[in-house]
C-alpha positions as CSV (number, residue, x, y, z in Angstrom):
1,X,47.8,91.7,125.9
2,X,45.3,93.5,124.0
3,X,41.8,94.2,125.4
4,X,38.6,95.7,123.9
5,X,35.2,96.7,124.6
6,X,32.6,95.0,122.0
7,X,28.9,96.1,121.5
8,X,26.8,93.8,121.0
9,X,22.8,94.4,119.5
10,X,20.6,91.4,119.7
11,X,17.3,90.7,119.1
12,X,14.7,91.7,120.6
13,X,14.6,89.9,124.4
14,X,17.4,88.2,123.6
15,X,20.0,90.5,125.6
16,X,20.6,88.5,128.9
17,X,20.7,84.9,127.2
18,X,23.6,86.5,124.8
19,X,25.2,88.1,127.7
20,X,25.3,84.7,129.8
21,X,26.1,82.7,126.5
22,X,29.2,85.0,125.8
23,X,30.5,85.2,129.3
24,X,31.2,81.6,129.1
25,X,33.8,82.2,126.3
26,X,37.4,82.3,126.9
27,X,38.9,85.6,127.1
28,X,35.7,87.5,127.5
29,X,36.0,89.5,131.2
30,X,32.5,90.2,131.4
31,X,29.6,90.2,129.9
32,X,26.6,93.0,131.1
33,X,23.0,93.3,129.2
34,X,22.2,97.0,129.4
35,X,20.1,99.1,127.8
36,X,20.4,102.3,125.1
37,X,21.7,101.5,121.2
38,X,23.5,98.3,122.5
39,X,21.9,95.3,124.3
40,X,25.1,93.8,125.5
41,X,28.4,95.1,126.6
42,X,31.7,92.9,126.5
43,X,35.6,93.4,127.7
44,X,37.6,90.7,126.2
45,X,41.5,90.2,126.0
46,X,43.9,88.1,123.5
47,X,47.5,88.2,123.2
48,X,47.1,90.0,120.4
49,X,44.6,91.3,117.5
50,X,44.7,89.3,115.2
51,X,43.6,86.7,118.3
52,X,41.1,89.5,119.3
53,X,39.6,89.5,115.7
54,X,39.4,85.6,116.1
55,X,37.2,85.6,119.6
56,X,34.8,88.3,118.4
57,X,34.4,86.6,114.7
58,X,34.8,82.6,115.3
59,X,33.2,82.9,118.8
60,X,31.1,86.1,119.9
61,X,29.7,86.9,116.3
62,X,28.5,83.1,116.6
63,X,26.4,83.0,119.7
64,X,22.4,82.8,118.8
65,X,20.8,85.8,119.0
66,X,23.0,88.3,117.9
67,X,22.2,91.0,114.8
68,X,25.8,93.2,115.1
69,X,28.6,94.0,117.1
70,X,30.8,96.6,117.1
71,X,34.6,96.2,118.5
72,X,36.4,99.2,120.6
73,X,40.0,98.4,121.2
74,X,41.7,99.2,124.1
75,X,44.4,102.1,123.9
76,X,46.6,103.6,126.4
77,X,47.4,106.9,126.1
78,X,50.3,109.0,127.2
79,X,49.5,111.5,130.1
């Protein structure tokens, strides 16, 4: 399982209909409008990448509202 964190910009006043639209999407954890840089923060999962790249490209990149995202995988770390 691969998780990531992806930052989402929107337009302007657009942040908590994105949020809600994207947390209706499979694999997407959650879904919180906040403010700074980003509008929106998501935590999805896949199985793998390449079925990460294919929620945040065929499904998150396509909600209406959105202007860019940036995608933060998920790494664990040795202690």
């Amino acid at each position: 399982m691969v998780q990531a964190y992806i930052l989402v910009q929107t337009e302007v006043g657009k942040a908590a209909a994105v949020a809600s639209a994207i947390a209706g999407i499979t694999g997407v954890i959650s879904a919180e409008d906040v403010t700074g840089p980003y509008d929106v923060i998501v935590r999805a999962e896949a199985d793998d990448v390449d079925l990460l790249g294919q929620l945040v490209v065929a499904q998150v990149q396509g909600v209406n509202g959105i202007t860019r995202t940036l995608t933060c995988p998920v790494v664990h770390l040795p202690s």
